[in-house]
TORTOR-840705 format. One record per residue (C-alpha): residue in three letters; x, y, z. Coordinates in steps of 0.2 Angstrom, whole numbers, plus 2048, in hexadecimal, padded with zeros to 3 digits. Example, Ala and Ser with C-alpha at 12.3 -4.5 7.8 and 13.67 -1.06 7.14 Angstrom:
BEGIN
ALA83E7EA827SER8447FB824
***
This chain:
BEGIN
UNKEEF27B41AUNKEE128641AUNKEDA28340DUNKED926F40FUNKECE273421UNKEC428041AUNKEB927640EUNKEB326941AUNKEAF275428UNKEA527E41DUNKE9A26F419UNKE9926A42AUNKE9427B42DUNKE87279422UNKE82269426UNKE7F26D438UNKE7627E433UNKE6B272429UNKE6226C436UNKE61278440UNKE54281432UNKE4C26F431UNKE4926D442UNKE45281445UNKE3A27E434UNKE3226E43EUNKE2B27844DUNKE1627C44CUNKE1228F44DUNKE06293459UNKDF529744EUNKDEF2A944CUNKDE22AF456UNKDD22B344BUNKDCF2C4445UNKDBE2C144FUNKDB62B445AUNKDAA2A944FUNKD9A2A7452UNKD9429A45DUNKD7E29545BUNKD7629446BUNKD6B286465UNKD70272467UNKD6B26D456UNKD6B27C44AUNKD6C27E436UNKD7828D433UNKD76298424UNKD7F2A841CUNKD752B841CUNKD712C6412UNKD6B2D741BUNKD5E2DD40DUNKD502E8410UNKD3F2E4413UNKD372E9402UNKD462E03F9UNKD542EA3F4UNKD4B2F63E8UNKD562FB3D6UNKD5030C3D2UNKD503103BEUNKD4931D3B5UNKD3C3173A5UNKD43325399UNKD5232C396UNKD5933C39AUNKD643483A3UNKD623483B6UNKD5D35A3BDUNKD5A3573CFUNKD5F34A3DCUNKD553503ECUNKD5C3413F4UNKD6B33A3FBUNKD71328405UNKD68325413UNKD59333411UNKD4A32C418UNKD3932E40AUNKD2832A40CUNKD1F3213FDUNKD1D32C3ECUNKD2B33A3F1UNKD3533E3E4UNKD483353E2UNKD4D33E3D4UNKD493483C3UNKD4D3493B1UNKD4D3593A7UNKD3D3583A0UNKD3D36A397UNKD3A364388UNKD2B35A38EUNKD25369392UNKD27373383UNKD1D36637CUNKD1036638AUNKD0C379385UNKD09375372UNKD01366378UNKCF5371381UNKCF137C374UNKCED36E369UNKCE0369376UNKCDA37C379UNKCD837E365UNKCCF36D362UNKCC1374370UNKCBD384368UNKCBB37A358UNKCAF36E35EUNKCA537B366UNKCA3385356UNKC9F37434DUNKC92370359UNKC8B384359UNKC8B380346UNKC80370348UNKC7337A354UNKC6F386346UNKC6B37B33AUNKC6336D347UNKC5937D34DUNKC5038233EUNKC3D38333FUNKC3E38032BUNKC48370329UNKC48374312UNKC51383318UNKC61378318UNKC6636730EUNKC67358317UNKC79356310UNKC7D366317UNKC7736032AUNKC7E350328UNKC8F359323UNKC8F364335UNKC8C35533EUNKC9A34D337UNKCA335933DUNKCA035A34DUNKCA434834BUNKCB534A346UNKCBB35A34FUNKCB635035FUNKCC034235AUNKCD0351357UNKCCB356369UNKCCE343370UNKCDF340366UNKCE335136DUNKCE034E37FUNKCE833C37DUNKCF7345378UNKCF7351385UNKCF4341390UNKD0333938CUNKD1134938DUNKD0834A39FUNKD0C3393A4UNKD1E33B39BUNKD2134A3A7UNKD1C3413B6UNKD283323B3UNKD3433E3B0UNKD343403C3UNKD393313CCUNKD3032D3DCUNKD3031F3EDUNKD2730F3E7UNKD2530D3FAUNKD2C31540AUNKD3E312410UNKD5031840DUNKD5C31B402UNKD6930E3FEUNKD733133F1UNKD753243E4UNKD7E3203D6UNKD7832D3CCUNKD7A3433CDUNKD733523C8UNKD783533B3UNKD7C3413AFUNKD7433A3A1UNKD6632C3AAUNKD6431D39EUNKD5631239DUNKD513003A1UNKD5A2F43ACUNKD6C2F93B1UNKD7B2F03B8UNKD7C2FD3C7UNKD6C3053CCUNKD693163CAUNKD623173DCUNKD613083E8UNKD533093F4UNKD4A2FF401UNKD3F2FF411UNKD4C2FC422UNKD3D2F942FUNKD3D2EB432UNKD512E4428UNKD4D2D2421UNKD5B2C741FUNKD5C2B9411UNKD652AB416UNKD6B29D409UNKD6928B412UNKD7227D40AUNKD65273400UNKD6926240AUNKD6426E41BUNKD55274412UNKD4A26841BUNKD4E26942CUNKD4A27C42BUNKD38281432UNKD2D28F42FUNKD2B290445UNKD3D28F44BUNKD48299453UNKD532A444AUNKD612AE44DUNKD6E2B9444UNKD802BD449UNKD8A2CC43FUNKD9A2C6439UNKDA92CF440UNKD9F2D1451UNKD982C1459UNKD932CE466UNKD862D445AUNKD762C9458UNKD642CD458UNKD542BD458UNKD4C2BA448UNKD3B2BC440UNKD332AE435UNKD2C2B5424UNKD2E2AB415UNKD3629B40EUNKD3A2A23FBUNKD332923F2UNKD4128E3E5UNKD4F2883EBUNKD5F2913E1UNKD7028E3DCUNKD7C2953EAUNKD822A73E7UNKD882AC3F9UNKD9A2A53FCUNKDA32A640AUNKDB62A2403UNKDBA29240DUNKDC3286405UNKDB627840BUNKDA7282404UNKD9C2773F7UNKD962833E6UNKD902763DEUNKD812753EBUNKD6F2823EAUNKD682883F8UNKD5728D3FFUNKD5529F404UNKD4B2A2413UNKD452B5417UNKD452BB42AUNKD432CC431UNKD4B2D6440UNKD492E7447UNKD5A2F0446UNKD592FD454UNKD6830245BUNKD722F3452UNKD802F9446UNKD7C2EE435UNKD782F4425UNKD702EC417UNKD792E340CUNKD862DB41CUNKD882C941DUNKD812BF42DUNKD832B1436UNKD702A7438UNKD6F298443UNKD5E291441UNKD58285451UNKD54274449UNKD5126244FUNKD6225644CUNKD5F24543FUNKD5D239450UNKD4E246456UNKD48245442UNKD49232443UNKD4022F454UNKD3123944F
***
């Protein structure tokens, strides 16, 4: 008797618990609230852009042109230099050894000259000139010829082991901070272009920011117009903008923002402005926000 109720309750149990996961399925979910308030332009037509912080010199990759094994980093992130302080060393003790034999070479080749030339005197300085062949004159001035010509590949040599130790030491292009160290005290330093900079270095005052604007906006953007930047995470956080440059070829676009209705098959024209940081908390290499003032297509069309 059981048995023969059971089954259909249980389906009509079923059934009805059903639809009630369809209907409680059916309901809207309030939205989220977003992590942070986006940020609004303050203009009525605008071009908007996303910006790079970079530094004012352009964010500057630090290398070394020879090789070697790194003996001193008197710098760290965020010390402020001035133009031609040093940034780091490599062990130049072997240059050096080479200087000192270098050196002699040079010291050597000058007291042979000078005894070459004494010798040339005598001769040159003799009242009775059949005293002496010609050949033989002829001989001393020779060489005095080539023991000067010894003396110049000497000093070249020396020359060049000076200029190797001073590139041993790596010094400021320009005045400004340090970025990045990505190198310490007894790593091997390679040469050339690397992946990761040894040192990343740039000047912060003013910060320039490099903004990528879509290529189909490109016109409406004017050297003249009011800028502004807003830091993202923080619409609190803005600062006006400072006209420098249009970079003049337009590029494919790089910066991407992650939205699902983002073109990357468009290029983009960069335009440089510069603010003063102050007090503000941004650092180079954070993405802003740009709203740059514009006139709207119906202003375009009526002028």
């Amino acid at each position: 008797m059981i048995r023969k109720y059971l089954l259909p309750l249980l389906a009509v149990a079923g059934l009805c618990f059903g639809f009630f996961m369809a209907l409680r399925g059916g309901r809207s979910l309030p939205a989220a609230p977003p992590v942070a308030e986006p940020a609004m332009a303050p203009y009525r037509t605008f071009v908007a852009g996303t910006g790079i912080i970079e530094s004012s010199t352009e964010n500057i990759a630090i290398g070394t042109p020879i090789a070697g094994i790194v003996a001193e980093v008197p710098v760290s992130v965020g010390s402020v230099v001035a133009a031609g302080e040093p940034l780091f060393k490599i062990d130049d003790r072997m240059p050096r050894a080479e200087l000192g034999v270098r050196q002699a070479e040079v010291h050597g080749a000058e007291a042979e000259l000078a005894d070459a030339r004494n010798q040339l005197r005598l001769v040159e300085g003799l009242g009775d000139k059949r005293a002496i062949s010609v050949e033989e004159i002829d001989r001393r001035r020779f060489a005095v010829d080539r023991t000067a010509a010894r003396l110049a590949e000497a000093q070249a040599a020396l020359e060049s082991v000076q200029t190797n130790l001073a590139m041993l030491t790596i010094r400021a292009p320009v005045a400004g901070q340090v970025l990045r160290v990505n190198v310490r005290v007894g790593e091997f330093a390679p040469a050339g272009t690397l992946i990761e900079p040894l040192i990343l270095f740039g000047s912060v005052t003013p910060l320039h920011v490099r903004v990528d604007v879509d290529e189909t906006d490109a016109w409406r953007v004017q050297s003249g117009a009011a800028a502004i930047a807003v830091l993202r995470g923080n619409s609190d956080i803005r600062t006006p903008l400072r006209f420098v440059r249009f970079e003049p070829y337009v590029v494919p676009k790089r910066s991407l923002t992650g939205e699902s209705t983002e073109r990357v098959d468009t290029r983009v024209l960069q335009v440089i402005y510069s603010f003063d940081r102050g007090d503000l908390p941004i650092f180079v290499g954070q993405q802003m926000d740009v709203f740059i003032e514009a006139p709207g297509h119906e202003e375009d069309a009526g002028t």
